[in-house]
C-alpha positions as CSV (number, residue, x, y, z in Angstrom):
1,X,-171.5,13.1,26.6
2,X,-168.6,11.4,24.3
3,X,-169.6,9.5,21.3
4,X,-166.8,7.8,19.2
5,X,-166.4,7.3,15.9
6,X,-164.6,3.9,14.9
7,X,-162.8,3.0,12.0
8,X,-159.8,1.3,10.2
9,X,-157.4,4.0,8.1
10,X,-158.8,5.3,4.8
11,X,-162.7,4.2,6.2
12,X,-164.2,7.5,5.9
13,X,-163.6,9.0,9.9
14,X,-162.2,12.4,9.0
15,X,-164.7,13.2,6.2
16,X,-167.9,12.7,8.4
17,X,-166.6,14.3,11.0
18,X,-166.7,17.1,8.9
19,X,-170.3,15.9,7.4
20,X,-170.9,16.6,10.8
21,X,-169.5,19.8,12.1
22,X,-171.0,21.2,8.4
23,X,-174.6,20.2,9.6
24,X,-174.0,21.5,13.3
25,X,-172.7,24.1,12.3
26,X,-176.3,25.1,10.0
27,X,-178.5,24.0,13.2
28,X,-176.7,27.0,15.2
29,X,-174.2,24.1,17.3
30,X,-170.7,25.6,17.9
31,X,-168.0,22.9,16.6
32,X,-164.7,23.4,17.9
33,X,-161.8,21.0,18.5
34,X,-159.8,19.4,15.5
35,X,-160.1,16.9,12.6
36,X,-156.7,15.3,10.6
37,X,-156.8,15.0,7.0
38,X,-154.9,13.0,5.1
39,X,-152.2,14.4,2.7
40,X,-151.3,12.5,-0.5
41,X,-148.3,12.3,-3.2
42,X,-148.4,10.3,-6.6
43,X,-151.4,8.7,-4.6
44,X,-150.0,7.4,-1.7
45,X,-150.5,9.0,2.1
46,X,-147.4,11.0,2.9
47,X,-148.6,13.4,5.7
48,X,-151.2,14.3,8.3
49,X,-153.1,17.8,8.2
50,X,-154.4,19.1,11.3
51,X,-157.3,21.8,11.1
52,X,-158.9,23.8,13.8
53,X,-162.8,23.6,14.1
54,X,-163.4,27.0,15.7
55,X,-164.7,29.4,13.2
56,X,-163.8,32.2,15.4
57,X,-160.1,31.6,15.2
58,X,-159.6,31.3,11.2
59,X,-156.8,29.2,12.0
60,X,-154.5,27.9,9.1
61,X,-154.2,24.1,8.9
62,X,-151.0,23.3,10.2
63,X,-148.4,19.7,9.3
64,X,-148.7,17.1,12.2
65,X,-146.8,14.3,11.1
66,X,-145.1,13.1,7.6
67,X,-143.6,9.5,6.7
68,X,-140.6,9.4,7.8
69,X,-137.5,9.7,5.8
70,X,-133.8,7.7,6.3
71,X,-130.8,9.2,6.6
72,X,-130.0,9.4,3.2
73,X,-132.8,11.5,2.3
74,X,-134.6,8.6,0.1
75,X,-138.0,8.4,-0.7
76,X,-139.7,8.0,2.0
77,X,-141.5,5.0,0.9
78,X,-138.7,2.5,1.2
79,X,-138.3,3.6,4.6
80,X,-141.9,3.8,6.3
81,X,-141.8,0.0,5.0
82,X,-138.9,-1.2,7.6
83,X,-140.0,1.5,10.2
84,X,-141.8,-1.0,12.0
85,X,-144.4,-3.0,12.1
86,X,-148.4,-2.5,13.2
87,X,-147.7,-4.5,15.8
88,X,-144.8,-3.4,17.0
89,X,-144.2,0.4,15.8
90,X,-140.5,1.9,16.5
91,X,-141.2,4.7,19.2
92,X,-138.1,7.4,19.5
93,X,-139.2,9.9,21.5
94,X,-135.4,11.2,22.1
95,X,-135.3,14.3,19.5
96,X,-136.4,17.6,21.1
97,X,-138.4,18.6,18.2
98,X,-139.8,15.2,16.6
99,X,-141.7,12.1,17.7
100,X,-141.0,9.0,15.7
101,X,-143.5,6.5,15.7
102,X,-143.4,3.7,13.2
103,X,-143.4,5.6,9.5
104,X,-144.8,8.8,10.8
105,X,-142.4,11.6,12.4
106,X,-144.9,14.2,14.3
107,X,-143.7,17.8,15.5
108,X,-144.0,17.8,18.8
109,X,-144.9,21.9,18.7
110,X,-148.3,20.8,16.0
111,X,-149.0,18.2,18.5
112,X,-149.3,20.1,21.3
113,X,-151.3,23.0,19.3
114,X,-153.4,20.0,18.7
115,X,-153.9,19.3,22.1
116,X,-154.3,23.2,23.3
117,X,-156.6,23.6,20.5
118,X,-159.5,21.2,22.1
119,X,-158.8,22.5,25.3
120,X,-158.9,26.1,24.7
121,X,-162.3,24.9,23.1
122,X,-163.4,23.8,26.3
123,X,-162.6,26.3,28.8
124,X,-164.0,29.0,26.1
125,X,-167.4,26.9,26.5
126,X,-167.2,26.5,30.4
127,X,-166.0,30.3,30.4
128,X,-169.2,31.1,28.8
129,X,-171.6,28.7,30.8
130,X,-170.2,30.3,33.8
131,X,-170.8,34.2,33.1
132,X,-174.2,32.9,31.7
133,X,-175.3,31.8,35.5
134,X,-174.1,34.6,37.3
135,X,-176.8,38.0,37.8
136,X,-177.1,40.2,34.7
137,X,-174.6,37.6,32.5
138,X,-174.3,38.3,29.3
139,X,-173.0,35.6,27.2
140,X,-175.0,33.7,24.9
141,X,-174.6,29.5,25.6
142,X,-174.5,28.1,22.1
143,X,-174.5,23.6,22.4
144,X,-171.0,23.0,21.7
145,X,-169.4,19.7,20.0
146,X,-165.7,19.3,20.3
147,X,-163.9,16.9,17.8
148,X,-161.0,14.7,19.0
149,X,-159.1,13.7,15.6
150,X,-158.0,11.4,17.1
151,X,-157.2,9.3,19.9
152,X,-154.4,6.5,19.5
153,X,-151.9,4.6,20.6
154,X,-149.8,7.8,21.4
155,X,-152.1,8.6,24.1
156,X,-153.5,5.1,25.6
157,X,-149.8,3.6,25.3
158,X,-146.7,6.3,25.2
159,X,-148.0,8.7,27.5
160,X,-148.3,11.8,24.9
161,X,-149.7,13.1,22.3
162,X,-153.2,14.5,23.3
163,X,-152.9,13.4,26.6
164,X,-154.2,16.7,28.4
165,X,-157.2,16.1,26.3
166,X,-157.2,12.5,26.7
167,X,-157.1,13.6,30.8
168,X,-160.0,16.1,29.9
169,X,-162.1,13.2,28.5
170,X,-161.5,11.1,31.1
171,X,-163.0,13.6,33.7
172,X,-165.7,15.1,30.9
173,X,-166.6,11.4,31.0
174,X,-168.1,11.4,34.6
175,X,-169.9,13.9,34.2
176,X,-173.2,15.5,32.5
177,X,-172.9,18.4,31.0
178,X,-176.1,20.2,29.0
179,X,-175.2,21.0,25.3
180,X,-171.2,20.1,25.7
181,X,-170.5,16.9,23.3
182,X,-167.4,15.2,22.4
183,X,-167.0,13.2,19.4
184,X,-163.6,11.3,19.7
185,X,-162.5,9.8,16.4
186,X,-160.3,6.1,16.7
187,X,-159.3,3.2,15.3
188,X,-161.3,0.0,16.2
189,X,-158.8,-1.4,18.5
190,X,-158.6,1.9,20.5
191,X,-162.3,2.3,20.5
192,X,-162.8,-1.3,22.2
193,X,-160.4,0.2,24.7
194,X,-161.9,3.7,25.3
195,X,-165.2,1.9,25.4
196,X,-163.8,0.1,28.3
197,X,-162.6,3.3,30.0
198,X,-165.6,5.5,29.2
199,X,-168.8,3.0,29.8
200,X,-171.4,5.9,29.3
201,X,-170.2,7.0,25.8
202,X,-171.6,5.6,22.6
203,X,-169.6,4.0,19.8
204,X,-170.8,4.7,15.9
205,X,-168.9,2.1,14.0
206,X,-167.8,3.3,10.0
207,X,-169.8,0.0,8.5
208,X,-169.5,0.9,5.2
209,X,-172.7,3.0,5.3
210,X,-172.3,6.3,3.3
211,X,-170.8,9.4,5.3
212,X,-173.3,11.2,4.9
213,X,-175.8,8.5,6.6
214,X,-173.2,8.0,9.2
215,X,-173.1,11.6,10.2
216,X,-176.7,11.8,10.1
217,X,-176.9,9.0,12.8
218,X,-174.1,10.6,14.7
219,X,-176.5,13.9,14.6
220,X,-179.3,12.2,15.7
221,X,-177.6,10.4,18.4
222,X,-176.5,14.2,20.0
223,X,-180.2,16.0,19.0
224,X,-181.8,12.8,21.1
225,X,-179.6,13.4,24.2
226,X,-180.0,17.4,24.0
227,X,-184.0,16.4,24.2
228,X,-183.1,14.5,27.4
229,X,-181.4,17.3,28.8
230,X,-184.2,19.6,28.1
């Protein structure tokens, strides 16, 4: 089951997504996968923060992107202004080490942790789910919920990114799997499109309801289709 969260920058995504893997967490639900956080400087976004879910792992956040800076080493502000527009974002995928895309430069090694991260997630749960069927198994299926922070124009448009995730999701999507849930974080335009290419999933819009009302609908929307499954 994937259920996306949609919202413009600054709206409120990361935090309830971690509202939500909080309350999960309590009700005995596994949360795995990632969320990106927003790092700031004198008050203004300079960098992106990615943090592994899995408890088990006590992984350090690690740097996914910052704005990118000119060849002078200026403030970086000046130049994330002519690095392209919304629209139209410069894309420089040429460096062996960094992706440039519009203001942000992302390591391509954090983006790929990024990417393992989910899956490892994944095949941990269908590891599980698999020794659990077979005589005298052992392991203990927990529900699972696997955060996607986030799915973007990287992906849908460039060809990387999370794409082995965004290839996971597509597959994940045709299929019904008891107590494994996705919840993919995107921007509105993105959404409309994933909507598209996953019919079944669900899309939570950020309305301006509180986050902690939005992750309880979220919440409610998962606890409703683990009934079904029952």
């Amino acid at each position: 089951m994937i259920v996306m969260l949609s919202g413009s920058s600054g709206s409120g995504k990361t935090s309830t997504c971690k509202l939500i893997a909080q309350s999960a967490q309590e009700d005995g639900i596994t949360a795995g996968g990632i969320v990106c956080s927003a790092v700031f400087w004198q008050g203004r976004k300079v960098g992106i923060e990615c943090s592994d879910l899995d408890p088990g792992l006590a992984r350090q956040p690690w740097t996914l992107a910052g704005i990118r800076k000119d060849r002078t080493g200026a403030q970086p502000f000046a130049a994330a202004s002519a690095a392209g527009t919304p629209k139209n974002p410069a894309f420089d995928d040429s460096d062996a080490e960094i992706l440039r895309y519009g203001m942000w430069e992302f390591s391509k090694q954090a983006l790929a942790t990024a990417d393992q991260a989910i899956l490892d997630c994944v095949a941990r749960f269908r590891e599980a789910k698999s020794d659990d069927t077979r005589p005298g198994g052992k392991a203990v299926l927990r529900p699972t919920l696997i955060f996607v922070d986030e799915i973007g124009p990287l992906e849908l448009d460039r060809g990387t990114g999370l794409i082995k995730t965004l290839a996971m999701l597509d597959e994940s999507a045709g299929q019904r799997e008891a107590d494994l849930k996705f919840l993919v974080v995107a921007r509105p335009d993105i959404a409309d499109r994933l909507k598209e290419r996953w019919p079944d999933s669900i899309l939570v819009e950020m309305t301006g309801a509180s986050y902690e009302n939005t992750a309880e609908a979220i919440l409610e929307i998962f606890e409703r289709a683990a009934r079904v499954d029952r």
